[in-house]
C-alpha positions, 0 to 999 in steps of 0.5 A: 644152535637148532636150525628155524625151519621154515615152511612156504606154502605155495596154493591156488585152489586146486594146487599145493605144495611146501617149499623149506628154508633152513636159513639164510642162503640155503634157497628153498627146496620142495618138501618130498611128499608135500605136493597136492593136486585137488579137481575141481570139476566143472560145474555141469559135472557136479550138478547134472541135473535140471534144477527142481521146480516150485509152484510159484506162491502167487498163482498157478505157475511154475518156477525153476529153483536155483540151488542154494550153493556153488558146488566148485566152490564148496570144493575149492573150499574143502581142498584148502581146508584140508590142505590148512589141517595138514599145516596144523598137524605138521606144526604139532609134529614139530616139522616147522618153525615158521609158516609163510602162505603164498595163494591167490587172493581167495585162496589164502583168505580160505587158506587163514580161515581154516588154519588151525591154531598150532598153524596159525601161531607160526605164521610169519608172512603172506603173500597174496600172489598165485605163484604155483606155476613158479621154479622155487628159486623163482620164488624164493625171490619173491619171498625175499622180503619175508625171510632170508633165503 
């Protein structure tokens, strides 16, 4: 009988890493070669400049424009976005059965919305927690619930 391998993907937003459970009372163990780390810059080192100014449209004056995006945000979004293709194309290479998200609360909203639809099929379970700091026995504790580790 083939082993369901299942993958925890614990993320914040500048932070990734894959756990594997290959069943019940095997733990989990750090996948070699799945940990990434993002920057995110602060926010006066991506947008150095002054904002640009537009005449106001009622008179003579001058107003400072703001920008139409958040620059760390647009980053956070692309680290996960990235980390969520990743998921997808190791779903389609067959190196996991099951797939569990365990991010922050906006990450793993981030996380769902790019996951693409190989992913997504084997999602088994979320967790809305920030547990990136956590030893992996630690987290298979918190997991428990989801799977048998």
């Amino acid at each position: 009988m083939r082993k369901i391998v299942t993958w925890v993907v614990v993320a914040d937003s500048a932070r990734a890493h894959i756990l594997e459970n290959d069943g019940p009372g095997r733990g989990l163990r750090p996948v070699a070669g799945e940990t990434w780390e993002g920057t995110v810059p602060a926010g006066r080192d991506i947008v150095a400049d002054r904002p640009g100014r537009s005449f106001d449209s009622a008179g003579t004056g001058r107003d400072a424009m703001e920008p139409t995006s958040d620059p760390r945000k647009l980053e956070k979004e692309a680290f996960l976005a990235e980390v969520a293709a990743h998921l997808g194309t190791a779903r389609q290479a067959g190196r996991y059965d099951r797939l569990i998200l365990v991010a922050a609360p906006a990450a793993l909203g981030t996380l769902r919305q790019h996951l693409p639809d190989a992913a997504r099929a084997a999602l088994h379970g979320e967790l809305d927690k920030d547990l990136t700091k956590m030893d992996p026995a630690d987290i298979a504790g918190r997991v428990s619930g989801l799977i048998d580790v």
